[in-house]
C-alpha positions in Angstrom: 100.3 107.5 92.9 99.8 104.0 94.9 99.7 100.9 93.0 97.1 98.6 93.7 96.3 95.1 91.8 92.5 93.8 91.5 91.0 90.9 90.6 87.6 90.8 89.3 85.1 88.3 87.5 83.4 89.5 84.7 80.0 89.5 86.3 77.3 92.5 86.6 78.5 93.5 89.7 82.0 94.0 89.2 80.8 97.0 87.6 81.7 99.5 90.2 85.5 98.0 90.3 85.7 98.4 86.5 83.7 101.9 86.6 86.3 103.3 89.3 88.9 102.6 86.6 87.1 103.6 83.6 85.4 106.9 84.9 88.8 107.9 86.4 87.1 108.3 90.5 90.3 105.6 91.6 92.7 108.1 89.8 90.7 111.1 91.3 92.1 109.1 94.0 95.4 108.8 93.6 95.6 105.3 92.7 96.4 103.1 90.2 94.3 100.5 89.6 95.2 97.3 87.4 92.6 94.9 86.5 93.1 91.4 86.6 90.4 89.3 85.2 89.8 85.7 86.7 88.1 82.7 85.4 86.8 81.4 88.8 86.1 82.9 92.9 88.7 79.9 94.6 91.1 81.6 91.9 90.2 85.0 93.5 90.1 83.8 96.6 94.2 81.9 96.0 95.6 84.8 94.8 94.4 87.2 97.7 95.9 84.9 100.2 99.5 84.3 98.1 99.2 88.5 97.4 98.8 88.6 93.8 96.0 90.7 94.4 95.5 94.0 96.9 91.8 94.1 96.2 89.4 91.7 94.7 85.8 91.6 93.3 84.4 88.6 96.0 81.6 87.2 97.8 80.5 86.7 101.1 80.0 87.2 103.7 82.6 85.1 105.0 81.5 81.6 106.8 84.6 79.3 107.5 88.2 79.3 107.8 91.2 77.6 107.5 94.4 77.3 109.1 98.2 76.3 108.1 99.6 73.6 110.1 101.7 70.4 110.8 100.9 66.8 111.6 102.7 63.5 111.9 101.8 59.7 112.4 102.3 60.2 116.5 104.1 58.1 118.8 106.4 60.7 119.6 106.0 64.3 121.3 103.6 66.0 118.9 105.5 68.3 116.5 106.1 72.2 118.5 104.7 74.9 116.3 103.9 77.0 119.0 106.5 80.1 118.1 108.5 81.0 114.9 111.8 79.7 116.1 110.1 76.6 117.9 108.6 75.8 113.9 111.8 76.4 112.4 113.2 74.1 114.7 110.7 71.6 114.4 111.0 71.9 110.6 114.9 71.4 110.3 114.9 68.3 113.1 112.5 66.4 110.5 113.8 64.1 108.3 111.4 64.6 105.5 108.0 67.1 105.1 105.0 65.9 102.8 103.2 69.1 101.2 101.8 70.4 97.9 104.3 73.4 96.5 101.6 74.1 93.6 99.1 75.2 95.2 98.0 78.5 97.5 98.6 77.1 100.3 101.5 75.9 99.1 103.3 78.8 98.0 102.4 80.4 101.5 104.3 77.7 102.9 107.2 78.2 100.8 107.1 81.7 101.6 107.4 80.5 105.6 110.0 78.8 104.9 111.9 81.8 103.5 110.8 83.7 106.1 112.5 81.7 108.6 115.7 80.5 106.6 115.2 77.5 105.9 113.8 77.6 102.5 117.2 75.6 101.1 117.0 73.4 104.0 113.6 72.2 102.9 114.1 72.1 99.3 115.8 68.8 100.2 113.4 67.1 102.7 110.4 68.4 100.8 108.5 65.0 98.9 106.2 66.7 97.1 102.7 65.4 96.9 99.8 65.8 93.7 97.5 66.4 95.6 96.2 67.5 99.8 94.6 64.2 100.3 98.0 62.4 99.3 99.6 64.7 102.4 98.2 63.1 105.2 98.3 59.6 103.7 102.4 60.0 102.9 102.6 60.6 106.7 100.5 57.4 107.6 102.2 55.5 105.4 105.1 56.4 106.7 106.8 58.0 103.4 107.0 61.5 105.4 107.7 62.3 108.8 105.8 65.3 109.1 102.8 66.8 106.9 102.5 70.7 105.9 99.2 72.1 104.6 95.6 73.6 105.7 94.9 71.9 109.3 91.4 70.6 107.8 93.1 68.9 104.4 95.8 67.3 107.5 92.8 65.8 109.2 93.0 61.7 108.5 93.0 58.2 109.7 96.5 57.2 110.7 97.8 60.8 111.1 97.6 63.3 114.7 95.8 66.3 115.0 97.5 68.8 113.1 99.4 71.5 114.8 98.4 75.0 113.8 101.1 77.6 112.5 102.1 80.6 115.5 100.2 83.5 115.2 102.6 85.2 113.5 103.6 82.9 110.8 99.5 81.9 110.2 97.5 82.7 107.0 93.7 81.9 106.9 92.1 80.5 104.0 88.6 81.9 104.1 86.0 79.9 102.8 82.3 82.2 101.9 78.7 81.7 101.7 76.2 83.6 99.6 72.7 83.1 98.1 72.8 83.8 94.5 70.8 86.4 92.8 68.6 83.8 90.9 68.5 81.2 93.2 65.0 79.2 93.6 65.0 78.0 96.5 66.6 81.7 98.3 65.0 80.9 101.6 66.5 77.5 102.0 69.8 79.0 101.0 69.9 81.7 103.7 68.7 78.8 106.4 71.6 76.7 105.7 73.9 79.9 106.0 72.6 81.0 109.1 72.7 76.9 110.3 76.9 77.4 109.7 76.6 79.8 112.3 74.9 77.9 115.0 76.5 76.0 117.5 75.8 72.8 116.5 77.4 73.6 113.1 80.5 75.4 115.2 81.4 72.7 116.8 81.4 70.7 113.4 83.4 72.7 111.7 85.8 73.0 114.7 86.3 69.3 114.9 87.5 69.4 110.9 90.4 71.8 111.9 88.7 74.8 110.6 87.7 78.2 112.8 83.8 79.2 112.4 83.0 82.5 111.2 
């Protein structure tokens, strides 16, 4: 029987995740579903992207995304991220690296690093930061040569572009948009979803360092 974890927020319409459990139809299946109940959807959301969870209860659809990245205070050739080894490289050449460890994004980093090696290596040039804005603002100030998180959070006065992670290596944080069930003003909800899409509001969200949906 396959395994699968699923996180769910105890709303009316997480009923048919809960019924497929309850009434036996993901057994029927052959699966084994375990429920995971969560207190919030950015907690959902985390722990789909850092694989705590196979399958969640979610919204949508799904608007904006995010990308991992690197930036640093320029001067210099900007950082090469454009392969696995050319990251690693770039990674173990740098004297210190500014990013949040507790966090998502954070522990997809980590899991990078692992994936590449280096994970010892950067235990010692790692000052961690409280929180994303303080990223960015380490590297202007100089206290880090090179910043690590979600390309839009690296966006800041003082700092370059950030650099996005290779393909291979990349994890998108995927941001959604939805009109709630007992929303008043519905109409004006599903107008400023369908404005995200336009290409006005593309190239918007492009300039932040995020892909449009």
């Amino acid at each position: 029987m396959k395994k699968l974890t699923a996180g769910f927020i105890p709303l009316l319409d997480c009923a048919p995740i809960i019924a497929a459990v309850e009434q036996g139809f993901a057994a029927a299946e052959g699966i084994e579903l375990k429920l995971v109940r969560e207190t919030s959807w950015a907690n959902i959301r985390d722990r789909l992207i850092v694989g705590n969870f196979d399958v969640a209860h979610m919204l949508g659809p799904m608007a904006v995304a995010s990308t991992l990245g690197l930036h640093d205070a320029g001067g210099a050739p900007k950082p090469d991220a454009s392969t696995p080894d050319a990251l690693k490289q770039t990674l173990l050449k740098a004297q210190s690296i500014a990013f949040l460890p507790d966090s998502a994004a954070g522990a997809y980093v980590l899991s990078v690093f692992a994936r590449l090696g280096i994970a010892d290596a950067m235990k010692a040039k790692t000052k961690v930061q409280a929180t994303p804005p303080q990223i960015p603002q380490a590297v202007a100030n100089g206290d880090a040569e090179l910043g690590v998180f979600l390309t839009n959070v690296l966006m800041a006065a003082g700092v370059e572009p950030a650099v996005a992670f290779p393909a291979e290596l990349q994890q998108e944080l995927v941001f959604s948009a939805a009109v709630a069930t007992a929303s008043k003003e519905a109409d004006a909800a599903k107008a400023f979803i369908a404005y995200l899409r336009t290409p006005a509001s593309s190239s918007a969200i492009k300039a932040k360092g995020m892909n449009p949906g």
